[in-house]
VEXBALUM-100458 format. One line per 5 residues: number of its first residue (from 1); their letters; for each residue x, y, z of N, C-alpha, C, O, CB. Coordinates in Angstrom, 2 decimals. Glycine has a CB too. Layout:
NUM	a	X Y Z X Y Z X Y Z X Y Z X Y Z | ... $
//
This chain:
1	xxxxx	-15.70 -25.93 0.92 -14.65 -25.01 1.34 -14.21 -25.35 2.76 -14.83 -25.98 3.62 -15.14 -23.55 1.26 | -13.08 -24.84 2.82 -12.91 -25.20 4.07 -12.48 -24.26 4.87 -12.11 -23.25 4.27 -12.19 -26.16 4.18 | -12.38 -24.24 6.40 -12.64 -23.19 7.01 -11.61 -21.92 6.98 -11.75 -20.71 7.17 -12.89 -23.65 8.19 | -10.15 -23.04 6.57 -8.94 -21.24 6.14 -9.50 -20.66 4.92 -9.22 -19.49 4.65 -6.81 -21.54 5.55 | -10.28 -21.35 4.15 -10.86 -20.25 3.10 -12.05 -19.37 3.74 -12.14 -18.15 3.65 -11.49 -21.03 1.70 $
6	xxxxx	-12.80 -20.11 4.30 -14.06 -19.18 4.59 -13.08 -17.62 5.73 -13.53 -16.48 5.87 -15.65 -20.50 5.81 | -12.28 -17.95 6.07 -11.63 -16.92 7.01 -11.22 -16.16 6.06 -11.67 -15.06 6.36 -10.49 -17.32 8.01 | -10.50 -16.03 4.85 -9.98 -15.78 4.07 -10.56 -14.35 3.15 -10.07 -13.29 2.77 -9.88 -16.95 3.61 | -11.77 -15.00 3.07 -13.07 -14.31 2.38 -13.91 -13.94 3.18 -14.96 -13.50 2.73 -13.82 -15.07 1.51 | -13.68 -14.00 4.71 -14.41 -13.11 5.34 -13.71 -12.01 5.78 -14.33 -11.10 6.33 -15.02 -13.65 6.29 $
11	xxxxx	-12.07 -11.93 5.57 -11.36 -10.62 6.03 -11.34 -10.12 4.34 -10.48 -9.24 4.30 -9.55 -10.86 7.00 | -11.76 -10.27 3.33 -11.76 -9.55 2.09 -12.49 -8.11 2.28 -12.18 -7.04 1.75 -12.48 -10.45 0.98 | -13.62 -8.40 3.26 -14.76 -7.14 3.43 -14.12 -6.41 4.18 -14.57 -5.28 4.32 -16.24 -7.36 4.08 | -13.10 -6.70 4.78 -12.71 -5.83 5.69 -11.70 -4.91 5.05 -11.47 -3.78 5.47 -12.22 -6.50 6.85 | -10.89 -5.70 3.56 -10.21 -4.33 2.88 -10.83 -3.30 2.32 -10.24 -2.34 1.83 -9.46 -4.58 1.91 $
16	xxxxx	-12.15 -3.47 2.35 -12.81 -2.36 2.04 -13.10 -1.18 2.59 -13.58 -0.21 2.00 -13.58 -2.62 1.84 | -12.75 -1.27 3.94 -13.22 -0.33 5.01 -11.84 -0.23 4.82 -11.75 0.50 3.83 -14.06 -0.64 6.50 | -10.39 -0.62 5.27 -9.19 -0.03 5.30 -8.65 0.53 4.74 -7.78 1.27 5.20 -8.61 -0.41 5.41 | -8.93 0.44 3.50 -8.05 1.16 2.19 -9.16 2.54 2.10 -8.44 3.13 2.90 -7.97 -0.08 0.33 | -9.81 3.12 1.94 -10.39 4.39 2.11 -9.96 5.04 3.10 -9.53 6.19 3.06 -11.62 4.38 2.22 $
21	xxxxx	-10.06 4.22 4.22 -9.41 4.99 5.68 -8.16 5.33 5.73 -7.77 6.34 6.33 -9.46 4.19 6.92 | -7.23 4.32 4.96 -6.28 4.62 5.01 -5.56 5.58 3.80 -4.45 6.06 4.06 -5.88 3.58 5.28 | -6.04 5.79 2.80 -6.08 6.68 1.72 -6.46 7.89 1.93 -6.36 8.70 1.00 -6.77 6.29 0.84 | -6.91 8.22 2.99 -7.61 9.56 3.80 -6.71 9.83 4.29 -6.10 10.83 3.91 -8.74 9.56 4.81 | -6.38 9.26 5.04 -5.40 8.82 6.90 -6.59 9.32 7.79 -6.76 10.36 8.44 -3.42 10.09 7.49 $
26	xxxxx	-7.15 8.48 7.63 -8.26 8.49 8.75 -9.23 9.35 8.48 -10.16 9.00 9.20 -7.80 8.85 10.09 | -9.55 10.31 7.83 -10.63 11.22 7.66 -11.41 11.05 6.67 -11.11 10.77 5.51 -10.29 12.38 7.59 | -12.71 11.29 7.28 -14.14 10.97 6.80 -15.12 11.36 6.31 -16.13 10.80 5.88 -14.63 10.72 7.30 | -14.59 12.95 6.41 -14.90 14.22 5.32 -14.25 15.10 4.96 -13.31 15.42 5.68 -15.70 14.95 5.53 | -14.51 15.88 3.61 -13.82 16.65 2.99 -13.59 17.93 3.82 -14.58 18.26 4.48 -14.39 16.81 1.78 $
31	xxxxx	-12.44 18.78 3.94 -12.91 19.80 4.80 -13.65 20.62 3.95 -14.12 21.51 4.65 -11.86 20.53 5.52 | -14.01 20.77 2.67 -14.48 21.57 1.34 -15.69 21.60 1.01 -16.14 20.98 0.05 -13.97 21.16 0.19 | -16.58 22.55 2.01 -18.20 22.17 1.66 -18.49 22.35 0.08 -19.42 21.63 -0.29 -19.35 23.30 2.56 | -18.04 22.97 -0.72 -18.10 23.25 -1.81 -18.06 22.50 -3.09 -18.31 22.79 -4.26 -17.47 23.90 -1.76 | -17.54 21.08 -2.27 -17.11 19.90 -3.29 -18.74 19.10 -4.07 -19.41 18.40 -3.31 -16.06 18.50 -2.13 $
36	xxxxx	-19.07 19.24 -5.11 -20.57 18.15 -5.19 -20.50 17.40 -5.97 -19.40 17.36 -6.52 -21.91 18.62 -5.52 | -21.54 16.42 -6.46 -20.77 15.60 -7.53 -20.61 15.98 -9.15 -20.16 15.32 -10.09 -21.44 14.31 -7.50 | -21.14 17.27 -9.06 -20.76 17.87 -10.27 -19.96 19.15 -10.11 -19.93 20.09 -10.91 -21.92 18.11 -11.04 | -19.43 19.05 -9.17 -18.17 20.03 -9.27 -17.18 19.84 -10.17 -16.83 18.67 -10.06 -17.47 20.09 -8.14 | -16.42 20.48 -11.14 -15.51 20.40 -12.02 -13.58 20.44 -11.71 -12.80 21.36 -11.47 -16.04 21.48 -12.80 $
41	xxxxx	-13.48 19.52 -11.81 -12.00 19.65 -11.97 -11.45 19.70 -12.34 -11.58 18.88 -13.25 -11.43 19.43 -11.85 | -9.87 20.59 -12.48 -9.05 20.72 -13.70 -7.95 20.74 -12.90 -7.71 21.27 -11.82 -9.27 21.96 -14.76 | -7.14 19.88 -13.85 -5.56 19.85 -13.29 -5.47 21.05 -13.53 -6.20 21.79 -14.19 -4.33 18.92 -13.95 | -3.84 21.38 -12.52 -3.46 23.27 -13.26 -1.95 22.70 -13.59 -1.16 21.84 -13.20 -3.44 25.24 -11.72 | -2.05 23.51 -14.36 -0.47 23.78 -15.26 0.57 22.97 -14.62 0.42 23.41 -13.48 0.20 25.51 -15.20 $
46	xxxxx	1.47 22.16 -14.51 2.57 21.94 -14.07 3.89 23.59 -13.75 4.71 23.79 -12.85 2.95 20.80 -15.20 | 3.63 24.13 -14.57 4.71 25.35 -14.86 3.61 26.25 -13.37 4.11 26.39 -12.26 4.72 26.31 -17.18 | 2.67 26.56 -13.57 1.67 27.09 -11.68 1.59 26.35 -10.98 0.65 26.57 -10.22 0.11 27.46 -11.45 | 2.39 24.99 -10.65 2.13 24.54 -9.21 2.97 25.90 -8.22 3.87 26.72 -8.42 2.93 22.68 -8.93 | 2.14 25.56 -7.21 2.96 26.79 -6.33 3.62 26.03 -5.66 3.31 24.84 -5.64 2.21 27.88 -5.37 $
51	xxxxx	5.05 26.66 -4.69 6.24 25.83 -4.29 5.23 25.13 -3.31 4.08 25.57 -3.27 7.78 26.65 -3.61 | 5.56 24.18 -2.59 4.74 23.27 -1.87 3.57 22.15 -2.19 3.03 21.25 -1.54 4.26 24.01 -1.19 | 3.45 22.70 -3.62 2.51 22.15 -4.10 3.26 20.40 -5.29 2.60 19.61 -5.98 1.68 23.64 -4.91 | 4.46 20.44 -5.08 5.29 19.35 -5.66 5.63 18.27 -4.78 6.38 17.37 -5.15 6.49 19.86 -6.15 | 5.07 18.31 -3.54 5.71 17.37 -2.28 4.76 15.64 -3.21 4.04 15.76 -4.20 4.80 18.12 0.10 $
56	xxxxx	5.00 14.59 -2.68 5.01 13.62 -2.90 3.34 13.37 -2.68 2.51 13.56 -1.79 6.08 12.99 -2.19 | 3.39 12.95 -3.71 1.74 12.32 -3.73 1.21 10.83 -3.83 1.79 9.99 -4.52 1.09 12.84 -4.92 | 0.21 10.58 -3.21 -0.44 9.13 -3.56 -0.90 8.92 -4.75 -1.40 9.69 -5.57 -1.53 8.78 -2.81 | -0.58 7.19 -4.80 -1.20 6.92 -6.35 -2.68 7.61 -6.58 -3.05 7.84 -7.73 -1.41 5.14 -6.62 | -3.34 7.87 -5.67 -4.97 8.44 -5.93 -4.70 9.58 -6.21 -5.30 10.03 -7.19 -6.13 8.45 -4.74 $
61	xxxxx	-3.74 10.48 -5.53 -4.05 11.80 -5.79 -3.64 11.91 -7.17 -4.32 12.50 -8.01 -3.40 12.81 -4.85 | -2.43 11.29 -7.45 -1.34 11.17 -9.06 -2.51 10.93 -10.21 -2.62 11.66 -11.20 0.06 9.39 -9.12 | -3.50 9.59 -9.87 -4.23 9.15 -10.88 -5.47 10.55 -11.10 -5.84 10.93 -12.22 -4.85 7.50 -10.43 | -5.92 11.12 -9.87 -6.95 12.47 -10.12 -6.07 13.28 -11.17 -6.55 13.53 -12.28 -7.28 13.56 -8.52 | -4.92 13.66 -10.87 -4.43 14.76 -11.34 -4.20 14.27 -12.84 -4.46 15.02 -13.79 -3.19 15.28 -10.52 $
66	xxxxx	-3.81 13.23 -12.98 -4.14 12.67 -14.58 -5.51 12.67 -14.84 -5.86 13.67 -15.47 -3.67 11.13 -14.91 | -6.34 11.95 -14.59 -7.96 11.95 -15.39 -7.79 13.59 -15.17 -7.27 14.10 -16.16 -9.73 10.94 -14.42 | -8.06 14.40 -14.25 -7.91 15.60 -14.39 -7.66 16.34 -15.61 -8.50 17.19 -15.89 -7.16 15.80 -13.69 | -6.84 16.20 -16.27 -6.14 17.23 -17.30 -7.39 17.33 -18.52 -7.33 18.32 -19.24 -4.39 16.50 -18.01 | -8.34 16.50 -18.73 -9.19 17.27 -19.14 -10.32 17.54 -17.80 -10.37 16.81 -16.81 -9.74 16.61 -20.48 $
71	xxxxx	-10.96 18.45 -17.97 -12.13 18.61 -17.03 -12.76 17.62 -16.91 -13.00 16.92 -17.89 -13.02 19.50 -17.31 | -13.30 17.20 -15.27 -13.89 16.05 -14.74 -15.04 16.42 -13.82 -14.84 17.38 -13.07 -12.87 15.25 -14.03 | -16.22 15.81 -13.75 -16.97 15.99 -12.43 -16.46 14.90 -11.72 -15.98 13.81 -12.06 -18.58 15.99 -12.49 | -16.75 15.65 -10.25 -16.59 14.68 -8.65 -16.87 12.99 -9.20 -16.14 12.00 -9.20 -18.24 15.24 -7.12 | -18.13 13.20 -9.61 -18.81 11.97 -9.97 -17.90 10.95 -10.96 -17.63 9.78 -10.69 -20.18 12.41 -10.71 $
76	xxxxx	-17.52 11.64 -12.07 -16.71 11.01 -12.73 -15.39 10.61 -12.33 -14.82 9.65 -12.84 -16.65 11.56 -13.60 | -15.00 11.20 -11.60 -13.32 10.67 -11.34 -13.71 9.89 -10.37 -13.00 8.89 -10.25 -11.97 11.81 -10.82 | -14.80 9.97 -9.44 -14.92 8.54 -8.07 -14.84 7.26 -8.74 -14.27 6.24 -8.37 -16.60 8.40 -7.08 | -15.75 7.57 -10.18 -16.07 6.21 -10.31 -14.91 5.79 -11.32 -14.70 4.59 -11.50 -17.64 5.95 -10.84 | -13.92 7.06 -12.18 -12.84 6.26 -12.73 -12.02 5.48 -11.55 -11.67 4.33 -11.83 -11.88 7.24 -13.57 $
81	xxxxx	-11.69 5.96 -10.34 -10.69 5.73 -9.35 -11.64 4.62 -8.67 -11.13 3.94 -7.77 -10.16 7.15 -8.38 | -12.80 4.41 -8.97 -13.25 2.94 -8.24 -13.23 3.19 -6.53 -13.16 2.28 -5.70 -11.95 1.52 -8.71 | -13.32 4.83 -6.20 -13.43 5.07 -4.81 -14.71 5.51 -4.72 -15.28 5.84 -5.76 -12.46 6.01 -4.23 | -15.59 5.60 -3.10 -16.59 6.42 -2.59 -16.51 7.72 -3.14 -15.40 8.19 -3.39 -16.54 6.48 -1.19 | -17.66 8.44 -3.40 -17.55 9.82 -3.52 -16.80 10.70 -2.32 -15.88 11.51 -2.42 -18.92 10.26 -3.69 $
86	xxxxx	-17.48 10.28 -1.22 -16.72 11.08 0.07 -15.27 11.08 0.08 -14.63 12.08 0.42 -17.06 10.45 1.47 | -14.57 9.66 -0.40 -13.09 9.26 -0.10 -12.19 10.43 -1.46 -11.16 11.05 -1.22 -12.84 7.06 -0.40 | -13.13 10.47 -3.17 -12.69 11.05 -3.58 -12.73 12.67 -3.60 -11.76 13.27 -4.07 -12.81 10.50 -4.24 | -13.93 13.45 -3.06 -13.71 14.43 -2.28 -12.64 14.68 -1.52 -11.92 15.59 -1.92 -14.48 14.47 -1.68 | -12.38 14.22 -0.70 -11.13 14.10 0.44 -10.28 14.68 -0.12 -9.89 15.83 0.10 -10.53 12.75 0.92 $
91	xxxxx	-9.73 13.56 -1.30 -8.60 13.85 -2.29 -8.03 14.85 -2.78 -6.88 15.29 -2.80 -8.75 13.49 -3.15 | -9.82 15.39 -3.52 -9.26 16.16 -4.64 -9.60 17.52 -3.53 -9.29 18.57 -4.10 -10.14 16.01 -6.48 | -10.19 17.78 -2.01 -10.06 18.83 -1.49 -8.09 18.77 -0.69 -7.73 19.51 0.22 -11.56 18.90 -0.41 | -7.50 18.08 -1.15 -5.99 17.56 -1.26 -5.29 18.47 -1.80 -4.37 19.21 -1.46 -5.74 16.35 -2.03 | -6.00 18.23 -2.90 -5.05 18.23 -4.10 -5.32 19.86 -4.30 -4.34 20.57 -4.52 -5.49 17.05 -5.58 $
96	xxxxx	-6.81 20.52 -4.23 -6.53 22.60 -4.35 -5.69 22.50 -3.42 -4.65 23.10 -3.68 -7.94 24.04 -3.89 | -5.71 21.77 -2.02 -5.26 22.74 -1.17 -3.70 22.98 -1.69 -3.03 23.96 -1.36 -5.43 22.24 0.42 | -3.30 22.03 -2.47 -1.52 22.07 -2.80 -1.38 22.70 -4.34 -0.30 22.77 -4.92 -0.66 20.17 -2.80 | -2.52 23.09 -4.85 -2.81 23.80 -5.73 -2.34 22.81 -7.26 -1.81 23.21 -8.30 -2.09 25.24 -5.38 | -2.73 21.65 -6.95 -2.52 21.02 -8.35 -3.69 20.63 -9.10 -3.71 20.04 -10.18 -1.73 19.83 -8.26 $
101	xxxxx	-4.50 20.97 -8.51 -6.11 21.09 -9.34 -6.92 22.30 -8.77 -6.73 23.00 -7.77 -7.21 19.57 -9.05 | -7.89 22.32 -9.72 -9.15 23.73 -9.23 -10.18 23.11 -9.15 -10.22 22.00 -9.68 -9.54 25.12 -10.29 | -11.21 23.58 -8.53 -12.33 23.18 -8.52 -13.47 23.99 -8.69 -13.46 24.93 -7.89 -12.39 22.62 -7.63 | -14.56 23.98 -9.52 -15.42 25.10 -9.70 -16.74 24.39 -10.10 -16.76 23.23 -10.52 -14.86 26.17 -10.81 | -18.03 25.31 -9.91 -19.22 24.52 -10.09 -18.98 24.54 -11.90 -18.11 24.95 -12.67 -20.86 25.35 -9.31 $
106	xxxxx	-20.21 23.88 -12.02 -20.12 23.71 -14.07 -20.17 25.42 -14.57 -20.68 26.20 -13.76 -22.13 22.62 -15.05 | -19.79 25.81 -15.51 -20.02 27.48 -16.03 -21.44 27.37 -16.13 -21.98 28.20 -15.40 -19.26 28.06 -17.67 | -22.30 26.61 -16.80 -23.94 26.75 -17.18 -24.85 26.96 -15.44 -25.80 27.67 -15.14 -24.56 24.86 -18.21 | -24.02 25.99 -14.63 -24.64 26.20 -13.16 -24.68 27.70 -12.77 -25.55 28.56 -12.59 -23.72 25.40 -12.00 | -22.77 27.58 -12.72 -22.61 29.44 -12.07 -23.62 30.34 -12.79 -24.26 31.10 -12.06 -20.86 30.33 -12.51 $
111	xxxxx	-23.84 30.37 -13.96 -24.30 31.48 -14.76 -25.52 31.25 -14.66 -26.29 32.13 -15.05 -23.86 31.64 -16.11 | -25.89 30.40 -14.30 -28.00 29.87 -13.93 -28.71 28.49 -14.42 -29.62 27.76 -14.03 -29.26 31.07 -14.94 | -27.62 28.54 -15.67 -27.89 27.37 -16.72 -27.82 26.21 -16.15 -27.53 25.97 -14.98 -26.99 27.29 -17.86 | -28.27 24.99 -17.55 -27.62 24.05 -16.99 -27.34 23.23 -17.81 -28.30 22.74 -18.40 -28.13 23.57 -16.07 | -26.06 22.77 -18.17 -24.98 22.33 -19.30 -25.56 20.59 -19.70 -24.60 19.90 -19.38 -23.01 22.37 -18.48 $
116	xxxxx	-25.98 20.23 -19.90 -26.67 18.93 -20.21 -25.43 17.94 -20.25 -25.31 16.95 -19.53 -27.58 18.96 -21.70 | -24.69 18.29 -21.02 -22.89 17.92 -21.26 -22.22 17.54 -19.61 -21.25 16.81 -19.45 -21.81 19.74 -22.04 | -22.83 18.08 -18.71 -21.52 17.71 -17.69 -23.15 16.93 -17.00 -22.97 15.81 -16.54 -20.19 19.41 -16.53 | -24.41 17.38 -16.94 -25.48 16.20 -16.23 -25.28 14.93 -16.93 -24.90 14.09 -16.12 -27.20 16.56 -16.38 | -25.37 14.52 -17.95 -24.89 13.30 -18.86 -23.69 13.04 -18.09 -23.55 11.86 -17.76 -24.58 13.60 -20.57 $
121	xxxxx	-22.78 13.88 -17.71 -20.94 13.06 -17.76 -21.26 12.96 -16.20 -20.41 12.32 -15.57 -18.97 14.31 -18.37 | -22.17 13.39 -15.57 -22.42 12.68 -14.04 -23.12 11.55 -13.89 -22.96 10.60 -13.13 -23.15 13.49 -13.14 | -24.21 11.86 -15.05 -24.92 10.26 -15.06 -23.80 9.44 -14.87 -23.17 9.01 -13.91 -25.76 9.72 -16.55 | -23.74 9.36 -16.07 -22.55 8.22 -16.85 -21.41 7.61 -15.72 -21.02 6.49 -16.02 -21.46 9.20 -18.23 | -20.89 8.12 -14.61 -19.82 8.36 -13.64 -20.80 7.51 -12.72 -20.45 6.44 -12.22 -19.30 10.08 -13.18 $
126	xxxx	-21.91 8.01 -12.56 -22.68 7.41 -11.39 -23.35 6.47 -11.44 -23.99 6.06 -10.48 -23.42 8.06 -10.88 | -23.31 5.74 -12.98 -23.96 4.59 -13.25 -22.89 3.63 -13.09 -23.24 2.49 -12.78 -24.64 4.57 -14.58 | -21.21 3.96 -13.28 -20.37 3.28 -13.42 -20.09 3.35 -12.15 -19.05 2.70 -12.06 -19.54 3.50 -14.33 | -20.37 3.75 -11.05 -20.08 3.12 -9.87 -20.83 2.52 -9.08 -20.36 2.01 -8.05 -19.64 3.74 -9.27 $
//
């Protein structure tokens, strides 16, 4: 190899750090202590976005709000979107705030339980990333 390649492939590591940062705009946590990796997400209705909640979105937030439309854990949509958990937190604490998704612990959690169905769909999310 020669050395414009080795330069080449040594600024590759560096899109890794930029594109999260910059998919944030700079921020490095969710403001949403509430977010975990089995928190549940659900797109909401197109017909209930609330006014403000239609302004222009990033391909990340667009692609959440699709996997979204059926229920998702944290875990699962990081690793469909091929982002950090923290970076997809960020997002989807984005995306309530403009009210185009909800977020809630699993029903079997809230109620005491614990839904085997969404621990499996976190495995599964967290093996794939």
């Amino acid at each position: 190899m020669n050395h414009w390649t080795d330069d080449l492939e040594a600024d590759d590591g560096d899109d890794s750090l930029v594109r999260p940062y910059t998919i944030t705009r700079g921020r490095t946590a969710s403001d949403r202590g509430d977010l975990s990796l089995i928190t549940v997400v659900t797109t909401v209705d197109p017909e209930q976005v609330p006014p403000g909640g239609t302004r222009a979105l990033q391909p990340e937030h667009r692609a959440i709000v699709e996997h979204c439309r059926r229920p998702a854990a944290v875990a699962e949509v990081a690793a469909e979107l091929d982002l950090p958990v923290s970076v997809t937190k960020i997002l989807i604490g984005d995306l309530v705030a403009l009210g185009r998704v909800t977020a809630r612990p699993p029903l079997a959690i809230a109620r005491g339980g614990v839904d085997m169905t969404i621990l499996r769909a976190v495995r599964d999310g967290l093996r794939r990333l």
